[in-house]
N, C-alpha and C positions, 0 to 999 in steps of 0.2 A: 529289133528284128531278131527273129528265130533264128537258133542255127550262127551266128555272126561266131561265137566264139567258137565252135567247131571248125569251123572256116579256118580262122583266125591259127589254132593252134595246128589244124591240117596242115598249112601253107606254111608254117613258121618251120614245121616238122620237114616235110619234103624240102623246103629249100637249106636246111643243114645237113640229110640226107645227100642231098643230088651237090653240091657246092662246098660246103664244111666237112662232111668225113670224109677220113682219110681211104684215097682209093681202094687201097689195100683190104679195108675192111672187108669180111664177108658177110654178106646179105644186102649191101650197102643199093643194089641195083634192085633188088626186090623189094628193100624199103621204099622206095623214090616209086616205084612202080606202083605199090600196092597204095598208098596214096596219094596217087592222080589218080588211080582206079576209084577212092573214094571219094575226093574231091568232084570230080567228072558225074559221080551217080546222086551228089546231094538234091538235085533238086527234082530227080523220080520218084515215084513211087506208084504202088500197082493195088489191084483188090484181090484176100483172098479169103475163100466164106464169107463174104461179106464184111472185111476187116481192108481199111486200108495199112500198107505194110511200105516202108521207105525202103527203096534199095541199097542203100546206104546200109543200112542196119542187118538186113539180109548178107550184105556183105561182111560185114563186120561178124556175124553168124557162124558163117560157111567159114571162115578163117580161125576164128575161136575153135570151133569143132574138126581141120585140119589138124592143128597144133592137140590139141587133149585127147585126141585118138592115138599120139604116139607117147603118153605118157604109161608108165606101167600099173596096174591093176591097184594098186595099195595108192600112190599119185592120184588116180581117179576120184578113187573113194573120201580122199581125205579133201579135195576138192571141193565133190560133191553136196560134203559137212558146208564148209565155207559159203558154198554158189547157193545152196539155196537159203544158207541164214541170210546173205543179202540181199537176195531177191525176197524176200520179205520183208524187212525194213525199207527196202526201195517200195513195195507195192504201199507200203503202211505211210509212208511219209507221203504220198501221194492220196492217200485217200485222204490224209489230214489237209493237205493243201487244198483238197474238192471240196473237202464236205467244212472244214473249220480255216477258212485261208487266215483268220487275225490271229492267232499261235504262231502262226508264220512270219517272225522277226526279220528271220533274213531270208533270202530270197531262197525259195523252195528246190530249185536247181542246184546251188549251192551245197545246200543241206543235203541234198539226199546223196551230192557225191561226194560228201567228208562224210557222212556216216557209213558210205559203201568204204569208202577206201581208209576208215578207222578199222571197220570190222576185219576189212582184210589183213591189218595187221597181226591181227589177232593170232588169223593161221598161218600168217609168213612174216616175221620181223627178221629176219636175218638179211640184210643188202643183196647177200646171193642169191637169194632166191627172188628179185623183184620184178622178174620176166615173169612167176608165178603169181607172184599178188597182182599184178595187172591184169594177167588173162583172167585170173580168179573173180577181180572184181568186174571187170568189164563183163564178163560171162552172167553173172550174176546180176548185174543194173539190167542186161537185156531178159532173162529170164521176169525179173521182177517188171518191166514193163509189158511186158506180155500178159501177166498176172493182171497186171492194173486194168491193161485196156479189156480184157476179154471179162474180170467183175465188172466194170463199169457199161461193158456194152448189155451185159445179162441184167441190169437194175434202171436200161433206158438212157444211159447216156452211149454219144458216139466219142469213142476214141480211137485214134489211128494207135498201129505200133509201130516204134523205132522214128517218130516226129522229129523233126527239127528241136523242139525241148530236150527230148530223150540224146541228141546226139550234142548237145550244149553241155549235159551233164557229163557225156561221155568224154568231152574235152575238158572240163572241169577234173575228171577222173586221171587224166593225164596231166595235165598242171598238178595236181597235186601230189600225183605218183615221185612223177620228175621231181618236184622241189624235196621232196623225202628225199630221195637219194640224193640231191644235189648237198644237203645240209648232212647227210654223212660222210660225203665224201669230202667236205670240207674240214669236218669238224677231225675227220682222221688227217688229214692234211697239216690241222693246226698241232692234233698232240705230234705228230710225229718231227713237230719243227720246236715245239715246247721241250717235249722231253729229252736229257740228257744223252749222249751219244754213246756205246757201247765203252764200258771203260774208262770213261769220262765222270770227275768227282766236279760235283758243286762247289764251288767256294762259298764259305761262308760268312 
């Protein structure tokens, strides 16, 4: 089933949200808000010009473009470099999945969101900034879906934007985000229990 793993990481997200963090956090009610908002709209969607368009992704849209209108002018820009090298490789890996699907080893979903969120390293490897490489990639798989569906609707095929597929990826995109930082913050975790304590000689 389409969509199960967006679900899946939605629901997983909102219930350590709304139950696991700590009260105190700030955003913590906006989080839990914003998705039930998207959990609630998965299963809409509307036509426009002749394009079917999931509300869900629209959502996901409108909040992308909240967030990157309060970044400063030079932020934008270096984005922009980012967002649309991956909406290209997103558009490209999908047309190899339409038009040559036996190249396609592993499942097409998958791929196209470790390529989206490789790339994104590219322009944000530092742990701090991975509030940026998220919106950057995410911003950029929706750009590059849009790509896809509007070539494919101009050469006679029908494609929706922001489908159930496209938001499977989207959640692929966040597993993988997550587990990047989860393996930094471990791995800092380890040297700091490894390595020698200030003033502290090894024995040898």
């Amino acid at each position: 089933m389409e969509g199960i793993i967006f679900l899946w990481v939605a629901w997983g997200l909102w219930i350590y949200t709304t139950f696991i963090m700590q009260k105190k956090t700030n955003g913590r009610f906006t989080y839990s808000f914003l998705l039930l908002c998207l959990i609630s709209l998965f299963p809409y969607s509307f036509t426009i010009f002749s394009y079917e368009v999931y509300a869900a992704f629209v959502f996901m849209a409108v909040l992308a473009l909240f967030y990157i209108r309060a970044l400063g002018l030079r932020q934008k820009l270096y984005m922009l470099i980012g967002l649309l090298t991956i909406a290209m490789s997103y558009a490209g890996i999908g047309m190899i999945g339409i038009y040559d699907p036996v190249l396609m080893i592993i499942d097409p979903q998958l791929v196209a969101a470790l390529l989206s969120v490789s790339l994104g390293f590219l322009f944000y490897s530092s742990l701090e900034k991975v509030k940026m490489l998220f919106l950057t990639v995410l911003s950029g798989g929706m750009t590059g879906d849009v790509l896809l569906a509007v070539t494919l609707n101009k050469i006679g095929f029908v494609e929706s934007i922001g489908n159930h597929s496209f938001l499977d990826k989207a959640g692929y995109m966040v597993l993988l985000t997550m587990g990047w930082r989860l393996f930094h913050e471990v791995n800092a975790l380890m040297n700091n229990k490894i390595s020698p304590k200030k003033g502290e000689v090894k024995s040898i």
